[in-house]
C-alpha positions in Angstrom: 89.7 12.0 197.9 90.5 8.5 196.8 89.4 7.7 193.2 87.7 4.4 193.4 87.3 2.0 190.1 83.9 2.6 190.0 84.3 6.7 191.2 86.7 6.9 188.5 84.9 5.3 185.3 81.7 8.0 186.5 84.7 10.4 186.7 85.6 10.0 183.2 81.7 9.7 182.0 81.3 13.4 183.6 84.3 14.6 181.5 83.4 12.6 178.1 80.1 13.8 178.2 80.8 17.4 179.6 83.4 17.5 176.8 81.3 16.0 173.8 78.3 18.4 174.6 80.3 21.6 174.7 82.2 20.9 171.1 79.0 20.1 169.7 77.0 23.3 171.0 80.2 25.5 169.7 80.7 23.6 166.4 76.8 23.4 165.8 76.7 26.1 163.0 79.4 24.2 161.4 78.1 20.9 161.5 75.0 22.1 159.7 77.5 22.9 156.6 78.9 19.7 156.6 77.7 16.8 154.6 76.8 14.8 158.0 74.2 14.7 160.7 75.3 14.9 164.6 74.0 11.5 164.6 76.9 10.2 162.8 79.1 12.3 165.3 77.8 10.4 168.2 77.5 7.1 166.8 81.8 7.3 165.8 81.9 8.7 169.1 80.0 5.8 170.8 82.0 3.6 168.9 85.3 4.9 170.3 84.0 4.3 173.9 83.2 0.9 172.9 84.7 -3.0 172.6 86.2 -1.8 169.7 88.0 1.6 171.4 88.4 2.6 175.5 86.1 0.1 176.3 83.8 2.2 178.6 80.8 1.4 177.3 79.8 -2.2 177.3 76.3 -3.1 177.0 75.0 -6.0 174.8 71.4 -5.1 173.8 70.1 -9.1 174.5 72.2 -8.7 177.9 70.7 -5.6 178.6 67.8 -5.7 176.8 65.8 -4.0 180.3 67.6 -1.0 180.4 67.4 -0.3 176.5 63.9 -0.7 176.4 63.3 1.4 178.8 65.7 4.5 177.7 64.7 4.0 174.2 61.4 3.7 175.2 61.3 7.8 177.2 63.4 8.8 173.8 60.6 7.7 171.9 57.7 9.0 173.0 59.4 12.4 173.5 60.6 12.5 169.8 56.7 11.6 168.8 55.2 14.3 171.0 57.9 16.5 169.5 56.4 15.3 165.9 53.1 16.0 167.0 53.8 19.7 168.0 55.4 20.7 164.8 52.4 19.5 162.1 49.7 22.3 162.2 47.9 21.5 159.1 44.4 21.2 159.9 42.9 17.2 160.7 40.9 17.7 157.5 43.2 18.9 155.4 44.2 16.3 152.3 47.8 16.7 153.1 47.6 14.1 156.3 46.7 11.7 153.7 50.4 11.3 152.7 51.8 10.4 156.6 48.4 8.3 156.7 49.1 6.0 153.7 53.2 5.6 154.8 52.1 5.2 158.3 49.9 1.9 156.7 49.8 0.5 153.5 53.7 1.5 153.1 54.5 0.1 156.5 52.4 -3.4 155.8 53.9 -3.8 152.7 57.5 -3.2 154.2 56.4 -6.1 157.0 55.2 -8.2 154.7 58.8 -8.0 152.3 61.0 -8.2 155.1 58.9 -11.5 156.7 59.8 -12.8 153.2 63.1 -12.0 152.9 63.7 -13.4 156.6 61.8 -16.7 155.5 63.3 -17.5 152.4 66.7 -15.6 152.3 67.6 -15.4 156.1 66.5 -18.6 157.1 64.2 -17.5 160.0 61.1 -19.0 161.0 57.7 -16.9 160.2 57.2 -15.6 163.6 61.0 -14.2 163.8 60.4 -13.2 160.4 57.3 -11.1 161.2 59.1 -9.8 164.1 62.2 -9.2 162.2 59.6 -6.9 159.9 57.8 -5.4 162.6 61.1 -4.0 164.4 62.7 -2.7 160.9 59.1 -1.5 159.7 58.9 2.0 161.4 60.8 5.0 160.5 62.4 6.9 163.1 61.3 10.4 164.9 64.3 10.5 166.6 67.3 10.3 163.9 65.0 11.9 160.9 64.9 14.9 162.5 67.2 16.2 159.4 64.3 15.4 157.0 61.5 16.6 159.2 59.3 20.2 158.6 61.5 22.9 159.6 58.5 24.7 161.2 54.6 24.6 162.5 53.8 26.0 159.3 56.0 23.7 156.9 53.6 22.2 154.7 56.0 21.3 152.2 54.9 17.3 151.2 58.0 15.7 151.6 58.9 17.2 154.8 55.7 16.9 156.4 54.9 13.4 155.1 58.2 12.0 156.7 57.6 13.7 159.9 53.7 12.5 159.9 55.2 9.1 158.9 57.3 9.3 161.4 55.0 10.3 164.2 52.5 7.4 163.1 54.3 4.3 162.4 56.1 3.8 165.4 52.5 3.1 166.7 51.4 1.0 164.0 54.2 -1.0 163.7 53.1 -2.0 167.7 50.3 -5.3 166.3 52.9 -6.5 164.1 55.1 -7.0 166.7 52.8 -8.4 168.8 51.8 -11.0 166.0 55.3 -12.2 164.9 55.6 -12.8 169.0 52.3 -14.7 168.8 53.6 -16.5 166.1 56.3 -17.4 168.3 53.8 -19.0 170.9 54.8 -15.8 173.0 51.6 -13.8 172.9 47.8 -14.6 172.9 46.6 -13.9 169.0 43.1 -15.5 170.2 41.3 -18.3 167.7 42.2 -17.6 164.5 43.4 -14.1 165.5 40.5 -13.0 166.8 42.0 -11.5 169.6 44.9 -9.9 167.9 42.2 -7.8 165.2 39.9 -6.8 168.2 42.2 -5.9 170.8 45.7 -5.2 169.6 44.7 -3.7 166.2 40.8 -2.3 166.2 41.1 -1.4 170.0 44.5 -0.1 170.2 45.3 2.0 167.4 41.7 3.7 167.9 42.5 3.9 171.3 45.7 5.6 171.7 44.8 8.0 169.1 41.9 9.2 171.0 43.3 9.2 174.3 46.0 11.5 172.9 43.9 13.4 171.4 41.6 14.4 174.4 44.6 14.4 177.2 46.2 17.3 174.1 42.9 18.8 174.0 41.9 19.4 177.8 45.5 20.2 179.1 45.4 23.0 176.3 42.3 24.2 176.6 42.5 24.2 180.6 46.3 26.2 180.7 45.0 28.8 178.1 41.2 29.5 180.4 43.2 29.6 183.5 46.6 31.9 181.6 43.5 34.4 180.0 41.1 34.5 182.5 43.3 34.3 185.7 46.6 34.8 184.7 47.7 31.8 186.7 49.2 28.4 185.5 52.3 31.1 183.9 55.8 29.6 183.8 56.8 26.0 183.9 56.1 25.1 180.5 58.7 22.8 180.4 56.4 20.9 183.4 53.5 20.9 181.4 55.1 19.8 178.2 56.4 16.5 180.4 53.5 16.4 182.5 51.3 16.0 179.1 53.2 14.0 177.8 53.8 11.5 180.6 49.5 11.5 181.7 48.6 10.9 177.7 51.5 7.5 177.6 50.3 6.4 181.2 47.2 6.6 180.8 47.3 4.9 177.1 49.2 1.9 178.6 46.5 1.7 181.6 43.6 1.1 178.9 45.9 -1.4 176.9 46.4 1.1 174.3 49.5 2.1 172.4 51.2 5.2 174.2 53.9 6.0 171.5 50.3 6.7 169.3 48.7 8.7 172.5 52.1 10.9 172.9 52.3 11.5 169.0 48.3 12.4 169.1 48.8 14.3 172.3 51.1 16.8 170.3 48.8 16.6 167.3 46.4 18.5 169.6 48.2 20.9 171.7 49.0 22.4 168.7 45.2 22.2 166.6 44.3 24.2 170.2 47.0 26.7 169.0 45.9 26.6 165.7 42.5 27.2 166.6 43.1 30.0 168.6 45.8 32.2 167.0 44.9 31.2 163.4 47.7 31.5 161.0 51.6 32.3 161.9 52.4 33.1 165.4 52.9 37.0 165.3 57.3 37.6 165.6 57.2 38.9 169.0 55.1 36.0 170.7 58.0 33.6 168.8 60.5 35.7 169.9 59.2 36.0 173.6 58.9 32.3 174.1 62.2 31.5 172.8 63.6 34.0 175.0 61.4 34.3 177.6 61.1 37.9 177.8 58.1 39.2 178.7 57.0 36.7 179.0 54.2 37.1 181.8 52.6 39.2 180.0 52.6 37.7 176.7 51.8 34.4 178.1 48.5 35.4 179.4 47.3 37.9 176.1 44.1 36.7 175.0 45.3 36.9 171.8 49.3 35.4 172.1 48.7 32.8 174.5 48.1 29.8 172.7 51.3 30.7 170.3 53.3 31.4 173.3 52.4 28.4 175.4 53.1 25.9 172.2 56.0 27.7 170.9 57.8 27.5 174.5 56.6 23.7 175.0 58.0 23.3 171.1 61.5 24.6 172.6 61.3 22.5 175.5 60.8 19.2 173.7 63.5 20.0 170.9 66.1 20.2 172.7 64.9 17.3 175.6 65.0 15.4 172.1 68.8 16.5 171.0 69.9 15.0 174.7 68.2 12.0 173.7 69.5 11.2 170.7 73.5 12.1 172.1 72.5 9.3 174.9 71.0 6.9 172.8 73.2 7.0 169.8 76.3 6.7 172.1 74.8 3.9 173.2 74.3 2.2 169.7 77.9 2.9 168.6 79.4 1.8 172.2 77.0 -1.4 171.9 78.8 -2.2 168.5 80.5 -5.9 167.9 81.5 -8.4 165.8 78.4 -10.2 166.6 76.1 -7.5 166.4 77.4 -6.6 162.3 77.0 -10.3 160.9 77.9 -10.8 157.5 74.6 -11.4 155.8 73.8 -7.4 156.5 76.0 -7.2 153.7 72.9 -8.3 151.2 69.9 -7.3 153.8 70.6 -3.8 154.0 71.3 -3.2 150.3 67.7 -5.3 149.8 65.8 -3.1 152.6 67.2 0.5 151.4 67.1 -0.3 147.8 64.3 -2.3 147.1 62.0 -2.9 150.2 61.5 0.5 151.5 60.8 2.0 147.5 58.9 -0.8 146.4 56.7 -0.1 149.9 56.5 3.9 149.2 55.9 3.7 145.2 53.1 1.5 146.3 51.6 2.9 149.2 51.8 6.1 147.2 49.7 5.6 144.0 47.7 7.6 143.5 49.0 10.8 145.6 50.0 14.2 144.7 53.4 13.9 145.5 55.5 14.6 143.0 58.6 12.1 141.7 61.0 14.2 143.4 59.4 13.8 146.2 58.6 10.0 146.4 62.4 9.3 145.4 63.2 11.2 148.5 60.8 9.5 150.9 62.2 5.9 149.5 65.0 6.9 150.5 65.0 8.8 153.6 63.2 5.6 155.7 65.8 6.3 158.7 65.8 3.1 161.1 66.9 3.9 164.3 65.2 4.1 168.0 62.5 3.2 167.6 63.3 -0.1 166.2 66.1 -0.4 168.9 63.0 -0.5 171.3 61.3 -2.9 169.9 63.8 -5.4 169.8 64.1 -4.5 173.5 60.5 -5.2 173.6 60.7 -8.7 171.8 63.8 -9.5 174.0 61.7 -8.7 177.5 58.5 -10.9 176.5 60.9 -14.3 176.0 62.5 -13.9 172.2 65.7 -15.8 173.0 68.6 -17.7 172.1 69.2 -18.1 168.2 65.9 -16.0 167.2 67.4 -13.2 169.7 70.9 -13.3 168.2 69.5 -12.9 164.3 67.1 -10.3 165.4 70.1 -8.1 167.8 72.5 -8.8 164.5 70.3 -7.5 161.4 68.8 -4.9 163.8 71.8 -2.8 164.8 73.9 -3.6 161.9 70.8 -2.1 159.9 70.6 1.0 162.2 74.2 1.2 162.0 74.3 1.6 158.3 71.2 4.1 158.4 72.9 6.5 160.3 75.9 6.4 158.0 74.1 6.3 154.4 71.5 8.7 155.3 73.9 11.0 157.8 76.3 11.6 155.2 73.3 12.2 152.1 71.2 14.1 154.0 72.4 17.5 153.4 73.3 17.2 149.8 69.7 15.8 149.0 68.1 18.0 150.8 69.9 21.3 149.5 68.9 19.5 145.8 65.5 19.4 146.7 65.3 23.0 148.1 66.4 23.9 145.0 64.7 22.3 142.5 61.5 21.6 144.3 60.0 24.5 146.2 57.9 23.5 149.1 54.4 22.6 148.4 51.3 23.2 150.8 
C-alpha cells in the first residue's frame, strides 16, 4: 500500500506514541526514583516533535485555540472527578477548611497580584490583566498529581489541601475569568456588576456544587440498591465512572453552572456514599478484587463490599484515563512551544509569581490554620500551573480575546506552564521525600 503524506505523518504518530507509552509503562518504577515527574518526560518529548525538533506537531494555541479548549477541557474535568474520588474525609470535618480557604481567599489574592503585576509591570490593560490573573490563578489537578493524597484515606494536610485546592479552584477561578472578559466589553457584567455577583458568582459556584453533589449522590446510591438487592448493574464500572461524570458536567453547563465544580463535587460524593456505607478502610480483599477484578461478581454485589468495590474500581478507571491525558496534553504543550510563546519578560514574571505571588497568597489565605510551617512552605510552593490554565486561555481566545491582548496572554501563559513543569517536576521528589521524613502525615 502506498504511503500517502498524510497516511504517513498518522503512520509515524502510531509509532511515536506506541513507542513513548511502552518505555514509560516498563521504566515506570524507575521514573518514580528519579528526581523528575513523567510530566517533564512528555513535555521534552513534545518538544522534540515540535518547531524546535521533527516538526510533527504544529499547533499554535491562538490558531487552534478550538481544539485546545476542547481537549483540555475533557482532561480537566476527568482529573477533578479523579480529585473528588480520592478525599474521603467527612464534609464536616475541619480538615476541608484548608482546600476551602486556598480554593478562595488564596486564589483572590493571587488574582488580584497578578492583575497588578500585568497593570503596572506588564503593561496590560485591567481587563487583560484580570484575565491574565484568572487563567494563572488555579492550580492544576492534572500535573499535581505528584503532590496529591496517595490514597482515600490520606488525610495528611499538605497532601489533601493541594488536592482539595486543586479540585476547587479550577471552578472558582471560572467568575474571574468571566470578569476580566467583561472588562474587556466581551461579556455582560450587568450594571455595576450586578449580573456578574448574581449569576456568575452566587448562582454558579452554588450551583455546580450542588448539581455534583446530587448527580454523585443518586448514581451511587442507585448502582449500590440495584448491585445488593438485584445483583444487576455488575461490571462496566468504567461506563458508569464516564457516564457520571459526563451527566453531572452536561447537565451543570445546561443550568449555566460551572461543570469543572459539578465533576469535582460529583466525585466528592460517590465516594461520601462509600464512606457511608463501608465506614473506615476498604477491607484488603474488596481493594484487591477491584483492582484485579477477580471475583469480582460476587464481591461487587456483598452488602457489605459493594460500595468499596464499586469506588475502588471507578478510582482505577479514572487514574489511569487521567495518565493518558496528561501524555496527550503535555505533548501538546511541549510540541506547541516557540519563540513567541517564551517572551522575554517571563524571565521576571515567573520568578515574581512562584516566589512572591503564590506565597504571599497562601501565607495569607492561611492565617490562622493548623498547618504547620512545613507545610505552608510546601503548598507556596507546590502551586503547579498547567491544564487547566491552558483551557482557559482557550476559553478567553473562543469568546473574541484577540490580537495583542491574545499574543501577551498565549506568551506569559505557556512560558509560565512551561517553567512549572520543569521547577516543580524536577523538586518534587526531593521535597516530598523531606517532608515524609521530617513531617509525618497529619489527620
Amino acid at each position: 500500500m502506498a504511503l500517502t503524506e498524510e497516511l504517513l505523518g498518522f503512520t509515524i504518530w502510531y509509532v511515536v506514541g506506541g513507542l513513548l507509552l511502552v518505555v514509560m509503562a516498563l521504566s515506570g518504577t524507575l521514573l518514580k526514583r528519579l528526581p523528575l515527574t513523567t510530566a517533564l518526560l512528555y513535555l521534552l518529548v513534545g518538544v522534540a516533535l515540535g518547531p524546535w525538533g521533527a516538526g510533527l506537531i504544529r499547533l499554535h494555541p491562538i490558531r487552534y485555540s478550538a481544539l485546545f479548549e476542547r481537549v483540555t477541557e475533557f482532561t480537566v474535568i476527568v482529573s477533578l472527578f479523579t480529585a473528588g474520588l480520592k478525599l474521603r474525609l467527612p464534609l464536616s470535618d475541619r480538615g476541608w477548611w484548608l482546600p476551602v480557604r486556598l480554593a478562595s481567599v488564596s486564589m483572590m489574592i493571587t488574582v488580584a497580584l497578578i492583575a497588578a503585576v500585568g497593570v503596572l509591570l506588564a503593561g496590560l490593560p485591567l481587563g487583560a490583566a484580570v484575565l491574565l490573573g484568572a487563567i494563572l490563578a488555579p492550580t492544576d489537578p492534572v500535573l499535581a498529581s505528584d503532590v496529591q493524597v496517595a490514597h482515600p484515606t490520606d488525610r495528611d494536610r499538605l497532601r489533601f489541601g493541594l488536592t482539595g485546592e486543586a479540585g476547587l479552584n479550577d471552578g472558582t477561578a471560572f467568575p474571574f475569568v468571566l470578569l476580566g472578559l467583561g472588562l474587556l466589553g466581551l461579556h455582560d457584567l450587568g450594571t455595576l456588576g450586578w449580573k456578574w455577583l448574581a449569576v456568575d458568582v452566587a448562582w454558579s459556584i452554588a450551583g455546580g456544587l450542588a448539581v455534583g453533589l446530587a448527580a454523585g449522590t443518586v448514581v451511587a446510591r442507585l448502582v449500590l440498591y440495584l448491585r445488593r438487592t438485584y445483583k444487576e448493574a455488575v461490571g462496566l464500572d468504567e461506563f458508569l465512572s464516564l457516564g457520571l461524570l459526563a451527566f453531572a458536567y452536561g447537565v451543570a453547563i445546561l443550568l449555566h453552572t460551572y461543570g469543572f465544580l459539578a465533576a469535582f463535587a460529583a466525585g466528592v460524593a460517590l465516594r461520601r456514599v462509600e464512606s457511608g456505607h463501608s465506614g473506615g478502610d476498604a477491607p484488603p480483599d474488596v481493594t484487591d478484587a477491584a483492582a484485579t477484578a477477580e471475583g469480582g461478581a460476587e464481591i461487587a454485589t456483598d452488602a457489605g463490599s459493594a460500595p468499596a468495590y464499586m469506588a475502588k474500581a471507578v478510582l482505577g478507571f479514572n487514574e489511569q484515563l487521567e495518565r493518558l491525558c496528561e501524555v496527550g496534553i503535555v505533548l501538546l504543550i511541549g510540541g506547541s512551544l516557540t519563540a513567541a510563546l517564551l517572551p522575554r519578560d517571563t524571565l521576571w514574571f515567573v520568578p515574581l509569581l512562584f516566589l512572591v505571588v503564590r506565597p504571599l497568597a497562601v501565607m495569607v489565605g492561611l492565617v490562622g490554620s493548623t498547618s504547620n510551617a512545613a507545610q505552608r512552605g510546601l503548598i507556596s510552593w507546590f502551586g503547579v500551573r498547567g491544564v487547566g490554565s491552558i483551557y482557559y486561555l482557550a476559553y478567553a481566545l473562543q469568546h473574541g480575546a484577540e490580537g495583542h491582548v491574545a499574543e501577551r496572554l498565549a506568551g506569559l501563559t505557556f512560558a509560565t506552564i512551561t517553567a512549572s513543569v520543569v521547577l516543580h517536576g524536577v523538586s518534587v521528589t526531593p521535597l516530598m521525600k523531606w517532608y515524609g521524613k521530617t513531617s509525618p502525615a497529619q489527620a
